[in-house]
N, C-alpha and C positions, 0 to 999 in steps of 0.2 A: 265442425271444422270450418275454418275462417273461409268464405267465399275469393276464391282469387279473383285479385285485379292485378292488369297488367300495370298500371301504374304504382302499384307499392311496391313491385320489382325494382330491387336495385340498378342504379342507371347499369353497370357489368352485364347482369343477367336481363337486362331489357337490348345493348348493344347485342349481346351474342345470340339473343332469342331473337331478333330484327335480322342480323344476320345470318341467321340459322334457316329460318322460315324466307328470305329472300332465296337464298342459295338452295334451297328444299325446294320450293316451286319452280325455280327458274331449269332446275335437275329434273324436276318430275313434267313439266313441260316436254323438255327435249326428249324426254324418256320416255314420255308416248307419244311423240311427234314421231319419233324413232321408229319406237313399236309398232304405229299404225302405218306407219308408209312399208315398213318391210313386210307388215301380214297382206295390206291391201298387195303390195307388188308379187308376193308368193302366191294370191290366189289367183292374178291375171297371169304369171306365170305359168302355174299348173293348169288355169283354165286353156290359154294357149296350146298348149302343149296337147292337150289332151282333144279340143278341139282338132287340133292338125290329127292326131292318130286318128282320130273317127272320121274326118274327111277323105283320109285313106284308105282306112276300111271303106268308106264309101266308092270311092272310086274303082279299088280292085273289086268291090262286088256287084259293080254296074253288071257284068255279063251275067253275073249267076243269078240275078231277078229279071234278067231280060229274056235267059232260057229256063228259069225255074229250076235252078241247081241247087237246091239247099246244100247240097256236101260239101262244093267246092264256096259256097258262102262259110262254111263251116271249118274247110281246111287252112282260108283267109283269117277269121279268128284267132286261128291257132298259132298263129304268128303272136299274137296278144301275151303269149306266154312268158316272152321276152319282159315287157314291162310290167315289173312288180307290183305297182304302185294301179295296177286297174286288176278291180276283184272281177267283174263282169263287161260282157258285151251283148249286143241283141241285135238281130238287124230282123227290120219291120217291113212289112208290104206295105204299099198307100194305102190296105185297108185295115192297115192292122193285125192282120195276124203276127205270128211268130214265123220268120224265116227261116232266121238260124242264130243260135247262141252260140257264148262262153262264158265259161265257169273258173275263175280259180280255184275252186271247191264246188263240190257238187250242191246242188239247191233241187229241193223237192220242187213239186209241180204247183206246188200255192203259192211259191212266192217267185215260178215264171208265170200263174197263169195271174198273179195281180201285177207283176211289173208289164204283163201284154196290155191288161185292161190297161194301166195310166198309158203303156205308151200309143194306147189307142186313142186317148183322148186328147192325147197332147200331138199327136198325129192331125186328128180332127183339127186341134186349133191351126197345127201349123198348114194344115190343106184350106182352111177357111183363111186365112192372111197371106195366102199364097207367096209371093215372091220375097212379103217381108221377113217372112222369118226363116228364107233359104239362107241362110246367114246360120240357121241353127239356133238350138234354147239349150239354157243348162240351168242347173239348181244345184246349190248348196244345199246339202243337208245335215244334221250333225254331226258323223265320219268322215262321208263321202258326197264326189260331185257327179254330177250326172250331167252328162251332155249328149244334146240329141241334134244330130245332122242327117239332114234330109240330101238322098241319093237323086241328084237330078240328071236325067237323059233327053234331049230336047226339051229342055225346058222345064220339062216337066216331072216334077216330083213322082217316081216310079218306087219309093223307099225310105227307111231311116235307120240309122245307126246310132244306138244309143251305147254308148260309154259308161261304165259306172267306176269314179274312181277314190282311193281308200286314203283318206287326210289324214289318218291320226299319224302316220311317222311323221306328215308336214309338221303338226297340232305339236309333235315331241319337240321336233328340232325349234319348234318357234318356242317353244315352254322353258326351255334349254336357254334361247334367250334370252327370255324377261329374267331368270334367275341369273342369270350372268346379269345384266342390263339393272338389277335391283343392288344385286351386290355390289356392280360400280358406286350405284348409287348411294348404297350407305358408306362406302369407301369413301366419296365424296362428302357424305354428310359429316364423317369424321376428322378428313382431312380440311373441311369447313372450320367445324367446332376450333379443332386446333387454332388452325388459322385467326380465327373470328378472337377466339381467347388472346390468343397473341397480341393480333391489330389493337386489341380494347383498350389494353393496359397503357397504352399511350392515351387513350382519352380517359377511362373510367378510375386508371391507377390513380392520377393527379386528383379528382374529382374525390375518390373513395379518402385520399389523401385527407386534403381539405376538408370534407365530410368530419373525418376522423379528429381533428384539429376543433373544429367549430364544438364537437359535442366533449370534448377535455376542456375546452375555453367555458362551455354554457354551464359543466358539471362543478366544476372547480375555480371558476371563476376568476383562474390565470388567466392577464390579459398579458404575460409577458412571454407568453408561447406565439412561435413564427413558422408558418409556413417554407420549408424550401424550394427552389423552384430554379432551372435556370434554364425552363420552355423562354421565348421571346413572340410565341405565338398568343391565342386570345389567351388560353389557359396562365400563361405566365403574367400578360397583363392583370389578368383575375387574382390572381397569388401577389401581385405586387400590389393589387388596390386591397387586398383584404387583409395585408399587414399593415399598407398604410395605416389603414382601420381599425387594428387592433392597436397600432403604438399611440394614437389619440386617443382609443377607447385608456388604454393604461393611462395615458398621463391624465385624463378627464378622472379614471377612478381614483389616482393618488392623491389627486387635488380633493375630490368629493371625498375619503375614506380619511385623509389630513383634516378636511374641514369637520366632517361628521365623529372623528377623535377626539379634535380638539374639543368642538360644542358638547359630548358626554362628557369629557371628563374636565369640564368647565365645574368650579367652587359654587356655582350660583345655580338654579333650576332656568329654563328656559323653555317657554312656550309660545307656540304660533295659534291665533285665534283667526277663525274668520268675521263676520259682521255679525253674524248671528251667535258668539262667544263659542262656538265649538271650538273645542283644540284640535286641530290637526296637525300636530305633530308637537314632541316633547322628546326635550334630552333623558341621559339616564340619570343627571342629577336632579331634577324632578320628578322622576320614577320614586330615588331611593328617600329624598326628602319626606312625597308623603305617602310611600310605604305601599305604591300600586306597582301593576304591573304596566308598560307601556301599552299593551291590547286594552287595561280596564283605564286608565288616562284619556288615552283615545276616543273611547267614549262617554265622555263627559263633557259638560260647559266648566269658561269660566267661577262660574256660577255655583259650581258643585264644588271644587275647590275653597271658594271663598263666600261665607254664608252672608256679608253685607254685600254682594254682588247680586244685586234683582236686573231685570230687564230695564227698569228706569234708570238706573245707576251707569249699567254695563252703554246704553245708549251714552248717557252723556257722557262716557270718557273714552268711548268709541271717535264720536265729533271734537271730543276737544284735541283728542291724539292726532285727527286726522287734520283741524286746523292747524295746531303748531307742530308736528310731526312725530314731538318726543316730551314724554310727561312722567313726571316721578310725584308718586305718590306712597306713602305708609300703611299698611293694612295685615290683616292674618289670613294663612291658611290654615285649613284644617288636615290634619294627620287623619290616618287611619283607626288610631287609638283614640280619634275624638280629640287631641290635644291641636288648640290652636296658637301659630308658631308667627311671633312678629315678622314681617318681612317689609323692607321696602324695594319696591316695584320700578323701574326702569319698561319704561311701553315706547316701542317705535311704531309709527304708524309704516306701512311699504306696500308697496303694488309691484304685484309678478305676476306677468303672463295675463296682462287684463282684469286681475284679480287683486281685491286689497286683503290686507292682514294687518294686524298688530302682532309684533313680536316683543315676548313681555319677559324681563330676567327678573328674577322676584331673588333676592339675596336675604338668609336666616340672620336676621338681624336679633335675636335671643341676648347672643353673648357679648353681642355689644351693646345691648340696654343694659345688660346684665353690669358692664363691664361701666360705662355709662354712670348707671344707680351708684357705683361702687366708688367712682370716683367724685361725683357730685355731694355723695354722704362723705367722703376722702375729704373733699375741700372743705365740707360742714367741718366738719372734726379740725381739721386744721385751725379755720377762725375761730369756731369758738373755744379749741386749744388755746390758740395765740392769747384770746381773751381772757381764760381760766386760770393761764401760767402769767400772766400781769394781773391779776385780781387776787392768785395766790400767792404771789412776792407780796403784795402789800400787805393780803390779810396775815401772814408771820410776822412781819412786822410787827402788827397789831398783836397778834395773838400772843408774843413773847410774853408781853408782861401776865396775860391771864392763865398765861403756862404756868410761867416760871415761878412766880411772886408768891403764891399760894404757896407753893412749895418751902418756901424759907420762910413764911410767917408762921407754918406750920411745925417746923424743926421746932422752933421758938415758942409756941403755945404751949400750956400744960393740957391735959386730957381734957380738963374739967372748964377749958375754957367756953364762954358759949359762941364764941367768933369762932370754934372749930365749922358746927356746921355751915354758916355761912361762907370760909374759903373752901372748904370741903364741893358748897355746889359750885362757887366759881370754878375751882380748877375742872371740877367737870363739864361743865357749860366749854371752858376751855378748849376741853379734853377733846369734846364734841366736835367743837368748829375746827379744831384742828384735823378731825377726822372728814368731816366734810373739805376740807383745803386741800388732804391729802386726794381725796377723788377726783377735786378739780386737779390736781399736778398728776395724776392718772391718767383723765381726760385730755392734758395738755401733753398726755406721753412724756412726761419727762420727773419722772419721779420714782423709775423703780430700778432698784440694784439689780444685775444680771449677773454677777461673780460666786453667787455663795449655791451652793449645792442644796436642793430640795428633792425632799422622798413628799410626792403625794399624797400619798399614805397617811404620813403624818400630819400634813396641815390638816385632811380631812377628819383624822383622829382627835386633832386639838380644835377643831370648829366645832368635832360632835360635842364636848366638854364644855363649850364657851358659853358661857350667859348668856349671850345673844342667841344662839342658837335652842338654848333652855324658853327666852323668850318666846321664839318662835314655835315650838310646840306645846306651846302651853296655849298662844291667842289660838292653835288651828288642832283642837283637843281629836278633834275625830281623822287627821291625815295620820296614816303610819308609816314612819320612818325609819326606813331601811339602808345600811349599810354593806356594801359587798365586794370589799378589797382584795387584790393578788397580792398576794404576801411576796411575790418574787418582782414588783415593780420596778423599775431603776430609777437611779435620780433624774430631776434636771436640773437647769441654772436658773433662778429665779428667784422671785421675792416671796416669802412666806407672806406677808401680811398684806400685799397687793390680790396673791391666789386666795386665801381664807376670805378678803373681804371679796372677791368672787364669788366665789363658792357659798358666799352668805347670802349673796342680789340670787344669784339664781335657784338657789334652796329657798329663799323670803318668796321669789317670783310665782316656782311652782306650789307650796303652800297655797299661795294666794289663788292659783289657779285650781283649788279643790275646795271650793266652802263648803260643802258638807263632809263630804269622807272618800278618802280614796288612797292609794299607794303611793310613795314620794320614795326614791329609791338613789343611792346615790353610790358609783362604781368604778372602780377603776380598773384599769387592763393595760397589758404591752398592745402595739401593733406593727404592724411591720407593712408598710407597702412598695411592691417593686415598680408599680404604675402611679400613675401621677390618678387621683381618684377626683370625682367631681359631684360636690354635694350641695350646702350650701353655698364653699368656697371651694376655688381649686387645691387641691391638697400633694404636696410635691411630693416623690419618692422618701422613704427616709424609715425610721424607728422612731415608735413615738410613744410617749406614758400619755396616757390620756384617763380625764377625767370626765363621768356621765352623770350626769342629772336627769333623771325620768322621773314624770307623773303621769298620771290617769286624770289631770281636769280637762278644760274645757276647750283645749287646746286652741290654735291660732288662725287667722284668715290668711290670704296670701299676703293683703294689705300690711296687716301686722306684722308678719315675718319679713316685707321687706324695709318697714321703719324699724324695727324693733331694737336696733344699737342707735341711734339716735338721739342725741341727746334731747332732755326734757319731754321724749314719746313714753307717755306711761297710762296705762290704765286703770290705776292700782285706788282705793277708796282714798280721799284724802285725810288725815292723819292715823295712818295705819303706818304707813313707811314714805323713805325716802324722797327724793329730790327731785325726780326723774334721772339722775345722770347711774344707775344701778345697772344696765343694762352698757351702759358706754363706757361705763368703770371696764365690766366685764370686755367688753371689746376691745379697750385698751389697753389693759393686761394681758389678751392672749397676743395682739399684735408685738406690746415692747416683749413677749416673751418666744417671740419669733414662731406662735404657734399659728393654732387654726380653729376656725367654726365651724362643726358641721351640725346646723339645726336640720329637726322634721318636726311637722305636728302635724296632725289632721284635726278639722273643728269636732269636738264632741269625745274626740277619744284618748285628747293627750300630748304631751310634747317631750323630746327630748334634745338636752343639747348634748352634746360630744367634744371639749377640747382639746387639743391635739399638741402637743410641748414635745420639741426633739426632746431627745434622751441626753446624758452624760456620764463621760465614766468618770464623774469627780466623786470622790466619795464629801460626806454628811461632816460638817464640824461640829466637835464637842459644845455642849449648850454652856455657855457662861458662869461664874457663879452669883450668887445673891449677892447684891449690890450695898456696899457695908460704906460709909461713908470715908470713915477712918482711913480707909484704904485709899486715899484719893486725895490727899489731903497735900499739901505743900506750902514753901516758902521761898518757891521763884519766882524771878521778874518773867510779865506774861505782856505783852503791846495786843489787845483787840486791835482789829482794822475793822470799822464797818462804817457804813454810810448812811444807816440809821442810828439816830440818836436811842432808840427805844431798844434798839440789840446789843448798843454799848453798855447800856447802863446795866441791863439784865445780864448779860456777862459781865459784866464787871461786880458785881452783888454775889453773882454763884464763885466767882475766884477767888473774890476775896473772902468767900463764907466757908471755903476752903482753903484759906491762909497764903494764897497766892499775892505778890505784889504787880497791880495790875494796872498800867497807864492807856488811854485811850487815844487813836486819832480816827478822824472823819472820813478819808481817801488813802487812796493808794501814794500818792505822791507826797501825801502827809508821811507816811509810814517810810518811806524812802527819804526823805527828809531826818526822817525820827533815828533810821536806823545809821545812816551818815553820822552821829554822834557815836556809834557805839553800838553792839550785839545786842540782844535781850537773851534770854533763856528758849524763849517759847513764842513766835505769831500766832495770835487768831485771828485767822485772814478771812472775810465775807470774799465769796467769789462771785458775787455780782453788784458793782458799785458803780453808780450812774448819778452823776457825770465824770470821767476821767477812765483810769485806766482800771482794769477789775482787777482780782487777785491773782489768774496768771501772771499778766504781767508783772506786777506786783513784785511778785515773789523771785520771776527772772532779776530784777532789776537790783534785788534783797542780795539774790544767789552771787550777782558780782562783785557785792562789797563784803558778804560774810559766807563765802563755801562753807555750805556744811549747815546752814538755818534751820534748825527743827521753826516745823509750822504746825498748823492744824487746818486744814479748808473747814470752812460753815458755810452751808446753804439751804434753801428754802424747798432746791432742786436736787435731782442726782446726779447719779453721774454722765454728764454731758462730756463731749468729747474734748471742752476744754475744763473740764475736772479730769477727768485722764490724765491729760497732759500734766497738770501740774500735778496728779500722783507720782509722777512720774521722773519729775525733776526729783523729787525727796520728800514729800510732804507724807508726814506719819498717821495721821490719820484724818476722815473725814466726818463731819458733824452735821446732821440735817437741824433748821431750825423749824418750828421756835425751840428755843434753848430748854434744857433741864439739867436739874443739877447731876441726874445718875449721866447720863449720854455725855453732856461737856465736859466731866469732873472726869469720868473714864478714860474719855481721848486725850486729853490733857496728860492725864498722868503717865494713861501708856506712853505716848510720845515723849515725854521727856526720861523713862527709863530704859526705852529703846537703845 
């Protein structure tokens, strides 16, 4: 049991114990000031009292010791009978004997002949102090008092009269008292308590009050709880300073709970070091950044966060902070998972309370190196675009004749000629750099049709078929090559032969990354995501046919994954394959095909890419038939427009080799010139001609003087948004160059049966 103190009493039970215990003393005081003055005045009373009777009896027994009459000493006594309150009397000679008694009750002779002996001795005393003690002696004894007065006759002590008288009725009636006089007393202690209870609540109510307020305020941490009060005494002044108190304390917490809001749920992490790099203090966005708890934060350096932060380090950007006050600097943290996360760092030097800090925001700068790398390789792509799509207009130029030419000397040859195999390799030398032009106009993103419907499926079906692909499992004999299609795929909109030669770079790629033997596996799947996913690229909501390319070689470093679409980044042996642009072709066909990248590899165990192609609900057009010459043939007037002399002459050779009547002009302004004389049948408009106006215009210009102009657009490019347009006015169909005779002869003819 807990030892009491008066002081862990509540102030209530401390007021009313204070007043309880005053009031108790001050009552128990008077209560036997009381009691002792009425016992002391009741025994000089009865001593009084009883004194005078035994002086009386002395007096009337003066004769009967003067003649020796005990009877009438005896019949004196007997008057005694009267007062109840005297058990005995005795009257004494001077020497002591017995004279003569009374009895209220009879008493044997032992206990007259021992009250003779005391009163003989007390006889003695009072015969030896003579005159002093004619005054008389008495004694209290536990019942009764006993008073002894000496019978003087001249002077002289001749006697005594002893009195014995019976206290205990006093002893009742006084007893009688105190219980009355205690009962008051507890009546008072009651009517105390009461009272005292009462009186308190004006001090201890307000106080327990307050009391009560203070431990809901410390519990709960409402500072917007108030005190009522409408004392104007101290208590009230009290009550009005400790609201004061708490409406500061509230506005000081909303301002520090506003401040300490805002800094958690700050984008950036945020940390307070002292000089020695401890953190002493961090928000919750650098809790959740690297993946601690605020308690294990806490106890850490600098230092531990950030593994190039040594004490030599941490010094000098300690002093340099503190020289210029605020220093930004690039560096890494480390994650919990051991991953270290780019950040650049914002450091204030500041001094509070006598004490310096650096306060340091360190912001996840990832996704925007990220974002950064993407745009910087963006702007690569773009120049050397720009470059590719001017290198490829010229080289079609060029290439028409070693397209086309081959072609009609070869109608013309007999089997047996030996100039066969020599155009034979030209047009494929041709063939070739036309196929490299076509990568560069890839690269330059401006070369791939987006209108016609593709099943994945099938390009991958007709790649597994292709020569080229026969090629390549044949150089890489020990990789096995696996196919593993959903037959329920859906289309998209794309170019087959942009996605095949895809699918060719990154099938050639992973080959290449198995020189001995390993699994090459290539798949397709629906997917569907309702979240935007983050892989190698951001990947937006949507339904996607996607195509996978996995192997087991030797897979990639971080390095290489993040040049790897890059033009001319290649690892590959040289004259094994390509250009370096294999990798950029790829990139640039997923992008014109509005898809996505998602690469992984780990070194040693493999790589896979993943691309991502919205879906479409256009269905597949039927495949063309086999291209018959005969079928193509005609005897219309046709006006070339071109601005190269080497695409007029090649068109002009394939139309007329097909019985067409074909005149040529240099520009646009020629052609509007040409067509002011009169209609033609049929334009074949170059839609990019430099110097003057191109074949838009062109053809607007045509469209005024002949509503209704069949054309044909030719270009080196696709379709750009001003090939659109002029699909768009009328123009029947479009012709990529360099020219042939099956592609011109076709569009030709369709158009003009249109």
């Amino acid at each position: 049991m807990a030892q009491f103190r008066f002081q862990n009493l509540t102030i209530k039970n401390r007021l009313i114990l204070i007043s309880m215990f005053t009031t108790g003393v001050a009552l128990l005081v008077t209560l036997i000031a009381i009691l002792s003055g009425a016992f002391y005045a009741t025994r000089t009373a009865t001593l009084e009292n009883i004194s005078s009777i035994a002086r009386v009896i002395g007096t009337n027994c003066v004769a009967a010791l003067t003649f020796d009459d005990p009877d009438a000493a005896n019949e004196t006594l007997k008057a005694l009978a009267a007062e109840p309150q005297i058990d005995c009397s005795h009257i004494y000679k001077a020497d002591g004997s017995l004279f003569a008694q009374y009895h209220r009750q009879d008493d044997n002779q032992v206990h007259a002949d021992k009250a003779a002996h005391n009163a003989y001795t007390e006889i003695q005393v009072m015969l030896a102090n003579g005159l002093a003690d004619r005054s008389g002696r008495h004694r209290f004894e536990a019942n009764n008092l006993k008073v002894m007065v000496p019978i003087i006759l001249d002077r002289n002590m001749i006697g005594v009269v002893e009195v014995s008288s019976d206290l205990r009725a006093l002893y009742q009636r006084l007893t009688t008292v105190v219980l009355m006089c205690l009962a008051i007393l507890l009546l008072s202690f009651l009517i105390a308590y009461v009272v005292s209870n009462m009186v308190q609540r004006t001090i201890s109510g307000p106080i327990t009050t307050l009391t009560r307020t203070m431990n809901r305020v410390s519990r709960n941490k409402d500072y917007s709880t108030r005190v009522e009060s409408d004392s104007l005494d101290e208590l009230g002044i009290l009550f009005y300073g400790f609201n004061e108190m708490l409406s500061e304390i509230q506005a000081r917490d909303e301002q520090l709970y506003f401040t300490q809001f805002s800094v958690d749920h700050m984008g950036d992490a945020a940390y307070w070091m002292d000089r020695q790099g401890r953190i002493v203090n961090a928000n919750a966005a650098a809790c959740e950044s690297l993946g601690l708890t605020r308690e294990a934060l806490l106890a850490m350096t600098f230092g531990d966060i950030d593994p190039t932060f040594g004490q030599d380090r941490w010094r000098e950007t300690w002093e340099e902070a503190r020289a210029r006050k605020s220093i930004t600097f690039e560096t890494h943290h480390l994650q919990t998972n051991g991953k270290l996360v780019p950040v650049e760092v914002y450091a204030n030097f500041l001094e509070f309370q006598g004490r310096a800090y650096l306060c340091v925001f360190a912001r996840d700068v990832a996704e925007r190196k990220k974002l950064q790398t993407q745009l910087e390789q963006a702007q690569k792509m773009e120049a050397i675009g720009t470059l590719a799509g001017g290198v490829a207009h010229d080289l079609n130029n060029i290439l028409g004749g070693l397209v086309g030419y081959p072609d009609l000397l070869l109608m013309d040859l007999p089997e047996e000629s030996p100039m066969q195999g020599p155009l034979m390799t030209v047009k494929k030398s041709g063939e070739k750099a036309a196929a490299i032009v076509q990568d560069m106009l890839t690269l330059a993103r401006r070369g791939v049709d987006l209108h016609s419907a593709v099943n994945l499926n099938e390009v991958v079906a007709d790649y597994w078929r292709s020569p080229e692909h026969g090629k390549i499992q044949q150089f890489h004999e020990g990789v096995s090559f696996e196919i593993n299609l959903d037959p329920d795929l859906p289309n998209i909109l794309g170019s087959e032969v942009h996605l095949s030669k895809s699918l060719m770079n990154l099938v050639s790629n992973a080959a290449e990354a198995m020189p001995n033997r390993g699994r090459l596996q290539v798949s397709t799947f629906r997917c569907r995501l309702d979240d935007a996913a983050r892989g190698y690229q951001s990947i937006k909501p949507g339904d996607y046919a996607v195509l996978r390319v996995e192997d087991e070689g030797s897979g990639m470093s971080e390095e290489d994954m993040r040049h790897i679409f890059e033009p001319f980044y290649t690892k590959k042996k040289m004259g094994r394959s390509g250009t370096g642009l294999g990798m950029s072709v790829v990139s640039g066909t997923v992008k014109d095909h509005k898809g996505y990248v998602d690469l992984k590899s780990i070194e040693g165990r493999g790589t896979r890419f993943d691309l991502y192609f919205p879906i479409t609900g256009q269905m597949l057009q039927a495949k063309g038939a086999t291209f018959n010459i005969d079928d193509f043939k005609g005897n219309e007037r046709v006006l070339v427009v071109d601005d190269a002399m080497e695409q007029r002459e090649i068109a002009t050779v394939v139309l007329r080799k097909l019985g067409y009547q074909v005149e040529t002009v240099s520009s646009g302004e020629e052609a509007v010139a040409y067509m002011e004389k009169g209609p033609v049948d049929l334009l074949v408009l170059d839609m990019i001609m430099d110097p003057g106006i191109d074949g838009l215009e062109t053809y607007r210009q045509i469209l005024s003087l002949h509503p209704g102009q069949k054309a044909v657009v030719a270009s080196g490019f696709s379709e750009t948004q001003r090939v659109q347009q002029i699909m768009a006015l009328g123009v029947g169909a479009y012709v990529r160059k360099p020219y042939s005779i099956q592609g011109l002869g076709r569009a030709v003819r369709e158009t003009l049966d249109s």
